[in-house]
N, C-alpha and C positions, 0 to 999 in steps of 0.2 A: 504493500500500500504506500509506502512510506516513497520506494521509488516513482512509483505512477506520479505519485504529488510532485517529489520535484523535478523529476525530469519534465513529464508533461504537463501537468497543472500548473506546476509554477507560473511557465509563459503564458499561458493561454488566461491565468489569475493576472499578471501584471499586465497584460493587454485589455484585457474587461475593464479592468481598475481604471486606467487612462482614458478610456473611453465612455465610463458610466459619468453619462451626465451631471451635475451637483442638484438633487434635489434638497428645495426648500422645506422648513420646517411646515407649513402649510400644504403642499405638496402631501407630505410624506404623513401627516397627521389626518389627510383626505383618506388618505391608502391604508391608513388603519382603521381608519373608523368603521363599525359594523363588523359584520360575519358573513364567511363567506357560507356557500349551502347547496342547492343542485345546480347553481350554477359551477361548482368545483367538479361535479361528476361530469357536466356537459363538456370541460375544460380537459378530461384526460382523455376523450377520445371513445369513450368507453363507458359510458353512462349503465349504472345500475338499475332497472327499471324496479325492480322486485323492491327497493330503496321509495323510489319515487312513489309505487303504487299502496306502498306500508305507510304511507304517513296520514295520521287521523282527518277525515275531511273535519274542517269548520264547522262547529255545531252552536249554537245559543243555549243558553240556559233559562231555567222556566220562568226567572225572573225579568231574562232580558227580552224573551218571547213575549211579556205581557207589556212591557215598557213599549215595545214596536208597535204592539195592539191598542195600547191604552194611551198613554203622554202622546207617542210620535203621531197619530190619529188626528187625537184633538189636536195639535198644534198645526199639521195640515188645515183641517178642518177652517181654522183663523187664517190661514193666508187666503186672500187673492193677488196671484202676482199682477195683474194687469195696474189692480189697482197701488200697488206697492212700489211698481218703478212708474207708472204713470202718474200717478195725483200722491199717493204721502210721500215717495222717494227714501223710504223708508220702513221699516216692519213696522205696524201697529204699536202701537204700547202694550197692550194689554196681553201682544204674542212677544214680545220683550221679560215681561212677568213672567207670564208663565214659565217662559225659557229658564229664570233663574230660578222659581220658585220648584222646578220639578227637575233642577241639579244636569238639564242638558249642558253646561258649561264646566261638568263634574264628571264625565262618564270615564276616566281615563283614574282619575283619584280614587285612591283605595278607601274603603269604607271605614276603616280607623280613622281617616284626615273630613270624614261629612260627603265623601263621593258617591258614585255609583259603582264603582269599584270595574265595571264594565270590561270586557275580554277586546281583541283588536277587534276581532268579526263583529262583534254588536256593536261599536261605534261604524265600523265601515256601513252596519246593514242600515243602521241609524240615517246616519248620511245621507245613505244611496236612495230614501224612499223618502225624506222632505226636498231632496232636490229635486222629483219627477213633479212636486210642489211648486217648489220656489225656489231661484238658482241664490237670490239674498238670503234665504233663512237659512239654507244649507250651509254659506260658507258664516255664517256668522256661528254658527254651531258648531262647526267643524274645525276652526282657526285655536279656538282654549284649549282643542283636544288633541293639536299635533304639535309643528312646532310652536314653541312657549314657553313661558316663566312653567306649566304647570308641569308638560314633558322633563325638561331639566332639573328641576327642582326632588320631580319624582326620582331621575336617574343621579344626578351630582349635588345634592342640597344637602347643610347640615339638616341635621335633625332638629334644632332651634328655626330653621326657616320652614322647613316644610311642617312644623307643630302651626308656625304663625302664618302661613302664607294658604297654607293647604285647603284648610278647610273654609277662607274664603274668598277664595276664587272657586271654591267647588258649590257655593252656595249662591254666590252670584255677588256676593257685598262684592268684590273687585272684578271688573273685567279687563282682563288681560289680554296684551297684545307683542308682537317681539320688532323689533326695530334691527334692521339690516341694514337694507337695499337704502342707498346711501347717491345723491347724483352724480358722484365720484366714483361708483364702484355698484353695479348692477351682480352679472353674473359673477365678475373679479371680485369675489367680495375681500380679499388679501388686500385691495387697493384701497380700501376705506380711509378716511383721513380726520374720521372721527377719534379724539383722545380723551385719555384718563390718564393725571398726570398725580404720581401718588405724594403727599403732600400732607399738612395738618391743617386743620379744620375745626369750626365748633358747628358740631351737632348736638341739636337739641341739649343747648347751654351749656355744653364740656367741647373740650380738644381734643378731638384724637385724629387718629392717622388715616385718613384717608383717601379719595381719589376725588380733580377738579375735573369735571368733566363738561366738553364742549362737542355737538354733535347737530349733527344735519340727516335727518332720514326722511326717506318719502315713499309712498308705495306701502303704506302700514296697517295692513286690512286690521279694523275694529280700532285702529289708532285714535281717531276724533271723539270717540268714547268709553277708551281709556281708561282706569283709576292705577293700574301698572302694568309699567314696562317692562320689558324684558332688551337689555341694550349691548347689543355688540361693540367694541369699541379695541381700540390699541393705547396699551398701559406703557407708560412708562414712567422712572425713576431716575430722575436727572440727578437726584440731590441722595442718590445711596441709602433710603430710609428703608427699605426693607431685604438689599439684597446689592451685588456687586456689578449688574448689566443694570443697563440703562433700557434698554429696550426689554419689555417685557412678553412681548407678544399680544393676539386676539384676547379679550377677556370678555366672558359676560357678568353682567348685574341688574339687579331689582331696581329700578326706578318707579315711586310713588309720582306719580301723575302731579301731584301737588307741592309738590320740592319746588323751592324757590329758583329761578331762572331756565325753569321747563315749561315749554309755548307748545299748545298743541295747535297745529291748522287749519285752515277751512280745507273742507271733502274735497274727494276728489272725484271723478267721476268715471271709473272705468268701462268702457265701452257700453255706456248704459246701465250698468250694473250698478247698483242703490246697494248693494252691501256697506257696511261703515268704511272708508278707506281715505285714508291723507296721511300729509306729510306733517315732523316735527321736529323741534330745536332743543338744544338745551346749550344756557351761556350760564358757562361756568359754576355749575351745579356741583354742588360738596355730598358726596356719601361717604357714609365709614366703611372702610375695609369687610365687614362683615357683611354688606350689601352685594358685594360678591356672592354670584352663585355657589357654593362648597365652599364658599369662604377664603381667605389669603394665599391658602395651599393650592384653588383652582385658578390664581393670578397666571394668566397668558395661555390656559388650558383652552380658552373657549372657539377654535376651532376647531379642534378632535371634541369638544361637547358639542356642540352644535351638529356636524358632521353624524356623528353618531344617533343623537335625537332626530335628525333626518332621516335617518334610514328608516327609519320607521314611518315617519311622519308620512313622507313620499310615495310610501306601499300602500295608505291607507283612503287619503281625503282626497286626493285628484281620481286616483285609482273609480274611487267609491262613486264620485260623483259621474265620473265616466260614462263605467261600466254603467250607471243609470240612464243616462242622456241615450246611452246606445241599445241602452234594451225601451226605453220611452220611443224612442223612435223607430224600431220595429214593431211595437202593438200601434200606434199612431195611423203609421205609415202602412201597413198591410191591412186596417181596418178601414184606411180613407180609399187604398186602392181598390180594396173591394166593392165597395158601395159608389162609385165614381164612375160613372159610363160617360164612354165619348165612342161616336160612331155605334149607338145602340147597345153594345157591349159593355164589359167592366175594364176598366185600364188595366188591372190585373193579369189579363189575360195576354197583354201584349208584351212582346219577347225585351223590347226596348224598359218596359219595365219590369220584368220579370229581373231585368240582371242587376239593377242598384240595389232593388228588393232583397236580394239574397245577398247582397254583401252587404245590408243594412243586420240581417237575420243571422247569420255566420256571425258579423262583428262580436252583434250582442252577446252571440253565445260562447265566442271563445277570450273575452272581456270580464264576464262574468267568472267564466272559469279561470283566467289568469289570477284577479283577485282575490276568489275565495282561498285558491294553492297560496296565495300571499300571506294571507290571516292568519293559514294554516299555520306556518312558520312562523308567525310571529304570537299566535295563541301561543306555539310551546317555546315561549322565550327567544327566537334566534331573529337576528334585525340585519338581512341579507341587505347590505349594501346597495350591490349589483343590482342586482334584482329589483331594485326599490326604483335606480335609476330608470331601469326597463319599463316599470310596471308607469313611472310617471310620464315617460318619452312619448310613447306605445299607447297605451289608456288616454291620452290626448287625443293625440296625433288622430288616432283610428276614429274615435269619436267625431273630429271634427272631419272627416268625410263621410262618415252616417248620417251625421246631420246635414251637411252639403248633398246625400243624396235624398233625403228625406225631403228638403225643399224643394229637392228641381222634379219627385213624384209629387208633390202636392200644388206644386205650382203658386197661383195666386192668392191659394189657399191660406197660404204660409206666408207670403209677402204683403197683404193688405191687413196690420194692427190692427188690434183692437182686442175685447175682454174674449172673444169667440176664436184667436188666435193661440192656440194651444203649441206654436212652433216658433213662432218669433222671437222670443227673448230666449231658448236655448241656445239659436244661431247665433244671436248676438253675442251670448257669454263666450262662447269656444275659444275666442282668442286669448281670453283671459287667462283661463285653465293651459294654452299655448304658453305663454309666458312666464305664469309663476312659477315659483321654487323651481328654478334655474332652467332658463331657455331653451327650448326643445335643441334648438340649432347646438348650443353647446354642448349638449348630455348625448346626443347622437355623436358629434364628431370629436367630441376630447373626452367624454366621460364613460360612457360606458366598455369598450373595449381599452382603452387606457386604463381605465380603473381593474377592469375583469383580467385583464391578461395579467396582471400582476399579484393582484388577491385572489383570483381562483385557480392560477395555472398552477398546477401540483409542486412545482420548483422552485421558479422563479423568484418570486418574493425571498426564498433560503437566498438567492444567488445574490443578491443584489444588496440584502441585510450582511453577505459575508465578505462580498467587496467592501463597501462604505463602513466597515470595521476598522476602529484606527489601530487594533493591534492585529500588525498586518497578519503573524505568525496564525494567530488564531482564525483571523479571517483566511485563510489557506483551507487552513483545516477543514472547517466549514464549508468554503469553498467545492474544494476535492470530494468532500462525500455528496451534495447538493448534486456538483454539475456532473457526475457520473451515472448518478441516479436520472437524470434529465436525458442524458447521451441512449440511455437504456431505451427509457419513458417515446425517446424519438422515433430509435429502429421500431419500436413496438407497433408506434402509431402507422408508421410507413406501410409497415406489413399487414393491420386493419385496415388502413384505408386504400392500399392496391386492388386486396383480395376485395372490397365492400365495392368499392367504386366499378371492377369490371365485371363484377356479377351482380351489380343494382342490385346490390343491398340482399340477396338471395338468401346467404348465411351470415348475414347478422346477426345478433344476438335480439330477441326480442320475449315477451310473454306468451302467455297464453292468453290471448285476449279478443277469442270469436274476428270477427270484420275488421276489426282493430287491429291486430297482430303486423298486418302487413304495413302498418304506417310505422308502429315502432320498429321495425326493421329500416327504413328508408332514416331514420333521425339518427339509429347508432351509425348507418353509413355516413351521414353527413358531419354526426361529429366526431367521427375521425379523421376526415378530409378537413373541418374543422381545424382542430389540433394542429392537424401536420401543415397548413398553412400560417397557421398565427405561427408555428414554431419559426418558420422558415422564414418570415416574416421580421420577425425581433430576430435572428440570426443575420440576418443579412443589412438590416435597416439600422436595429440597435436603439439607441435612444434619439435617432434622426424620424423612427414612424410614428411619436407623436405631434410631430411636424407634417407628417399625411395625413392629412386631416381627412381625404375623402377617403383614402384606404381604410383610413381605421375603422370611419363611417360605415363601410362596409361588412368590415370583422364584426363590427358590434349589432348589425339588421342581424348576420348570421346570428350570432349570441342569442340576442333578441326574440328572432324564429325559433329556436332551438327551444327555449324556457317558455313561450305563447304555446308551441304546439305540444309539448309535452301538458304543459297545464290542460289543455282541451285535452286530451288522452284521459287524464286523469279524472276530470269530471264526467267522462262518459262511463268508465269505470264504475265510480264513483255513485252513479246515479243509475246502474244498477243494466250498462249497455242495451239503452231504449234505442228500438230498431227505427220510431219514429224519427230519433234525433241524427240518425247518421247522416244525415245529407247533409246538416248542417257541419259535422265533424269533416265528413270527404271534402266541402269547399274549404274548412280551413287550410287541411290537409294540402289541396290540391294550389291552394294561392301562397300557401306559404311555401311550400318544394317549390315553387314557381322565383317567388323569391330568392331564396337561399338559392339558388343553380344560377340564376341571373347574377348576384351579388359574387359568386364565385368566378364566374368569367370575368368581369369587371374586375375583382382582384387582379386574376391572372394575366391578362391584357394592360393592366397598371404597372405591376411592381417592376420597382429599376433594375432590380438584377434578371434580365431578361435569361440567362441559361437556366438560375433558378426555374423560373413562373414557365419555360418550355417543361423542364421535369415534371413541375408539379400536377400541371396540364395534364401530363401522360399517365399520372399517379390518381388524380381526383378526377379529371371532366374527361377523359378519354374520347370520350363520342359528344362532349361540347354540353351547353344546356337543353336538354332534354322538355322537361316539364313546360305544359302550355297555362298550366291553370285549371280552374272546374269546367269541366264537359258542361253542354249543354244540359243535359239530362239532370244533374248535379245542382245547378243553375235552377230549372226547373223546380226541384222534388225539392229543394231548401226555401226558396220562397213560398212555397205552398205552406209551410209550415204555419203562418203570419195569416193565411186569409180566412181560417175558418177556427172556431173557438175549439179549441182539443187539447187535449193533458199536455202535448208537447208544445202549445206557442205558452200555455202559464208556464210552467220550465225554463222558457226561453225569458220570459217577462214577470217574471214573479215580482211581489210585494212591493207594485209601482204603490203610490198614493193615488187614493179614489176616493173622490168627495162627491157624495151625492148631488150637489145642487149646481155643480162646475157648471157652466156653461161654454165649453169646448169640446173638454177630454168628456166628459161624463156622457155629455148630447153624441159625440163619435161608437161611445162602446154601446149605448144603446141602438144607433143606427144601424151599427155592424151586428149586432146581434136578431136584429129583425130585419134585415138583407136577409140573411144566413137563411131565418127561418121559412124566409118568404123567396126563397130561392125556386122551390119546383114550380108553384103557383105562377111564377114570373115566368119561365120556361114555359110553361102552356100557355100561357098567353099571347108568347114569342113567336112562338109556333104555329099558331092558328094566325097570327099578322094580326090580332088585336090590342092596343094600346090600352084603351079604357077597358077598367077593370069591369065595369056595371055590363058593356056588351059581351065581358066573359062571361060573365052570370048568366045576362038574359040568354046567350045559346049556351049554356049548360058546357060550358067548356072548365069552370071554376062555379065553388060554390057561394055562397054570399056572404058567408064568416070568411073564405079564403079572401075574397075582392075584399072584402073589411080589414085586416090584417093587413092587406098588402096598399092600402092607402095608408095606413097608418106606415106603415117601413119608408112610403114613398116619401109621405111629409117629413119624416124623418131627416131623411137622406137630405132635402131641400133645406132643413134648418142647419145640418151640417155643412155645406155647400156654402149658405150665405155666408159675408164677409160684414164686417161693420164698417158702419158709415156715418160721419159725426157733422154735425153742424160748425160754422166757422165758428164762430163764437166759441164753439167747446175745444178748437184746435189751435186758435190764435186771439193773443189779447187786443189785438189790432180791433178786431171785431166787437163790439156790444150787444149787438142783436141781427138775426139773419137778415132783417132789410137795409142795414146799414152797407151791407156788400155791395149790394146793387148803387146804392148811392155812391159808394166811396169810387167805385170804378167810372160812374155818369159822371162825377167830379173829377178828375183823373184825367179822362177823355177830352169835358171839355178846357183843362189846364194846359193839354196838350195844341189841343186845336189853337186855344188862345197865342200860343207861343210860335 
């Protein structure tokens, strides 16, 4: 052993070493944050399924099944969104109360601290069903329960802060909000120029040591109503009061809303979205040292804290909200298609819609199942990093082309406002959910394969901890057993991914899993071909591909594919392989092998060491990309899933909010439901070339409860169809009353003439 190391290790260690980039402490506290989990199996090429398919699905408990039933109900019940970002710009008051009074702003806090004590899954399920509600109530709910004073606090708080802080913010006496995004430092958040300068002070009529703090933040959802903050900031020690650097690093702390030289701002208005959000100051605000999160021992800690409460945060409230937008908009959308005729027919029926339909119905379903695998993991403790990144990139992104397609099938449906507009204000929101908690664009092209290749690849992370070792002797050591293990780990992956790739995935390693079996075959194949290009990738490229920003982009859809379609795998599993649901499994299946083979060429066509990317070629794509996508047929039998009421479209759409007296959604499932029924009746009708239902009666084609019925489905349909349509006066303050229009323009006319 001793020879291998120096003769060959040595050089091969002192050329790494010269070559590995200097990562920063920020950096490198990003790459620890969190746990890694089946994105490590996906990473060795060799994925465990029997692993993946053992893990407890997501379940509720009977107290949080009644909370969903009872509190989240009623508080539906009190929104109207129309009315909410149209005329209060704001939630009610009285659904404010309630919110605190039945500890929604507590479900994350343990029941010792006054919480709901709540599992991930039931804040997620929480979420996901007052946002088919209201996109404002959602994130006002959702905001205390991810990242926050009350997340961090839970994970890094002394025991004296979380006795005093805990139980009220779980009760509502404080509502909390966290202060980042900074207009110096968006996604960079390392760039922030906001300080805490450690210092002495008199708090509350004594001296003692603590930090002056001066900060500018914007972008602070629930900020403008506030009572505490939660403040990111960079500490530092000019004057050596508690330590020998001057720079102390990221820190967070507790800032009380009411501390003297803290300014909150007027709102801000994101893209229509009336949730609370604005910007805030603070000049030269004095807190004591113990106003730190975990107190003086977490001074400079707060970006591996933060980082780490992200992982979670990430896998839960975007995710949750998502997965709802996308399953809202396959019952929506396959119930408007239905009842919807143009050309005598149902738009249903046409190929051109049949296809967005089913990648509105696929989304929801393999969204949902991404999420609930999420919760899973995080119900038994583990806060996957990776995977959070995924789950927030992904769960957007996919969303906001469900809703993109859900508009362009409803048409004008969807684009003329008003309280009968049950589509409007989700399209609106999407971009918001695009943007927060860190930029799609960043987290696709620097974050997820950047981050994954290093925290999940079975080695690497040893290799890179053994270089950056100042005691080189040791770092050898280290080294030498790491990179040989790796060397192994490579022939291995070559020799999976030859044999997988030229026999399409034949002898893969898969389950037993009826219909199913053959798709887990095609993933072990791809993540060995996986593997052995990341490998060869960082071998050739080094710390120069995360400078490829579009290659990495590409590593990381693979990544991404790879943890989405396994997730769908395992909710079919899961749910007990409903022969109804496979069509929707086959197009995930079929769009995402579509992907990943596409994303692979493109690697291969890219990478600069062109001898490389010819081997790899002949190793992984042999015969090129393959996959076209879901067949027609596929296309078909998945949106059918959406048009008729059946155990498989609740499955697909479960536990949206339903408020009886909606006048949208409510007036849509009733329509659809008496389409449905009055479906044969309408057929003979059809049939015979009779329109009115009363000359079906009178020739005995239909009987006179059927023609009753089937007026009633018709008006229906028409109440659905209409749009609303407002008087000026109620659109613009320009106006007083509707005659003054005609005036103001007969004045207008003749001002013109005049001139």
């Amino acid at each position: 052993m001793s020879f291998r190391r120096d003769t060959i290790t040595k050089p091969i260690f002192a050329l790494a070493r010269g070559a590995l980039p200097a990562m920063s402490d920020t950096e490198r506290e990003a790459l620890e944050a969190g746990d890694v989990w089946w994105d490590a199996d996906l990473f060795t090429g060799n994925p465990d399924w029997s692993k993946l398919l053992a893990i407890p699905p997501a379940t509720l408990s009977g107290e949080e099944k009644a909370f969903l039933n009872g509190p989240v109900d009623e508080l539906c019940a009190m929104l109207d969104e129309w009315k909410i970002f149209w005329e209060w710009r704001d939630l009610p008051q009285d659904a404010w109360t309630f919110i605190k009074r039945n500890k929604f702003f507590g479900m994350i806090i343990p029941k010792e601290f006054g919480g709901l004590g709540f599992s991930p899954y039931a804040h997620s399920e929480v979420v996901r069903k007052i946002s088919t509600r209201s996109i404002a109530a959602a994130v006002t709910v959702m905001v205390p329960n991810s990242l926050g004073p009350g997340e961090l606090l839970l994970r890094f708080g002394t025991k004296e802060q979380q006795e005093r802080w805990l139980p009220r913010l779980a009760d509502g006496r404080d509502i909390p909000c966290f202060g980042l995004t900074s207009p110096e430092a968006g996604s960079d958040a390392a760039s922030m120029v906001d300080t805490g300068i450690i210092c002495k002070g008199i708090f509350e009529g004594r001296e003692v040591l603590g930090l002056r703090l001066n900060w500018h933040k914007r972008y602070i959802t629930l900020g403008p109503v506030s009572t505490l903050l939660g403040l990111a900031f960079k500490a530092y020690d000019p004057d050596h009061l508690v330590g020998q650097d001057e720079e102390l690093g990221i820190t967070v702390a507790l800032i009380p809303t009411n501390l003297p030289g803290v300014e909150i701002g007027h709102r801000h208005l994101p893209a229509m979205q009336v949730f609370q959000n604005g910007p805030n100051w603070g000049r030269d605000v004095f807190i004591p040292l113990d106003y730190i999160i975990g107190g003086k021992e977490r001074l400079g800690q707060g970006w591996k804290m933060l980082m780490t409460a992200l992982a979670a945060g990430r896998g839960i409230s975007l995710p949750s909200l998502s997965a709802a937008g996308a399953a809202y908009a396959a019952r929506t959308t396959g119930a408007y298609a239905r009842i919807r005729e143009q050309f005598g027919i149902s738009i249903s029926k046409f190929e051109g819609v049949e296809e967005p339909l089913a990648r509105i119905t696929a989304t929801a379903y393999q969204l949902d199942a991404a999420r609930r695998l999420t919760c899973a993991a995080l119900n038994a403790g583990i806060h996957p990093a990776v995977i959070s990144g995924i789950m927030k990139l992904h769960a957007t992104e996919r969303m906001r082309f469900a809703v993109d397609d859900a508009m362009d099938i409803h048409g004008g449906k969807a684009v003329i406002d008003g309280p009968q507009n049950y589509m409007g204000n989700l399209y609106r929101a999407v971009p918001v959910g695009i943007t927060v908690e860190g930029a799609n664009i960043l987290t696709r092209n620097l974050i997820v394969f950047g981050q994954g290749a290093i925290r999940a690849h079975p080695y690497l992370l040893e290799e890179m901890n053994a270089l950056a070792d100042s005691d080189k002797e040791r770092g050898l050591i280290a080294f030498d057993a790491a990179f040989w293990k790796h060397v192994g780990h490579s022939f291995k992956t070559l020799g999976r991914a030859f044999v997988r790739s030229w026999t399409f995935g034949l002898f893969a390693p898969a389950p037993d899993a009826g219909d199913a079996t053959r798709f887990y075959r095609q993933l072990s194949r791809y993540s060995s071909a996986f593997a052995l290009c990341a490998d060869m990738a960082l071998l050739t490229l080094g710390g120069a591909l995360k400078r490829k920003e579009m290659l990495s982009a590409r590593f990381g859809d693979i990544l991404s594919e790879l943890y989405l379609l396994s997730a769908a795998l395992k909710r079919w599993q899961d749910e007990g392989r409903q022969k109804e649901d496979l069509a929707a499994l086959e197009w995930c299946m079929a769009n995402g092998f579509k992907t990943i083979e596409n994303r692979f060429a493109e690697i291969l066509a890219n990478l600069p060491n062109r001898f490389v990317a010819i081997i790899l070629k002949l190793v992984v794509q042999p015969f090129g990309a393959r996959v076209l996508g879901p067949s027609d047929r596929v296309v078909h039998q998945t949106a059918e899933l959406v048009l008729a009421p059946s155990a498989a479209r609740e499955r697909l759409t479960p536990d949206l909010a339903h408020v009886a007296d909606d006048g949208g959604f409510a007036r849509l499932e009733q329509a659809f439901v008496l389409v449905v029924e009055t479906d044969e009746v309408a057929k003979r009708l059809r049939a015979a070339r009779i329109h009115d239902w009363k000359d079906g009666v009178t020739r005995g084609v239909i009987t006179q409860a059927e023609g009753e019925k089937l007026a009633v489905a018709r008006e229906a349909v028409k109440k659905v169809i209409e749009v609303d349509d407002f008087a000026p006066e109620a659109l613009s303050p320009i106006y007083k009353k509707s005659a003054d229009v005609h005036q103001f323009f007969q004045e207008l006319g003749e001002q013109r003439a005049a001139s």
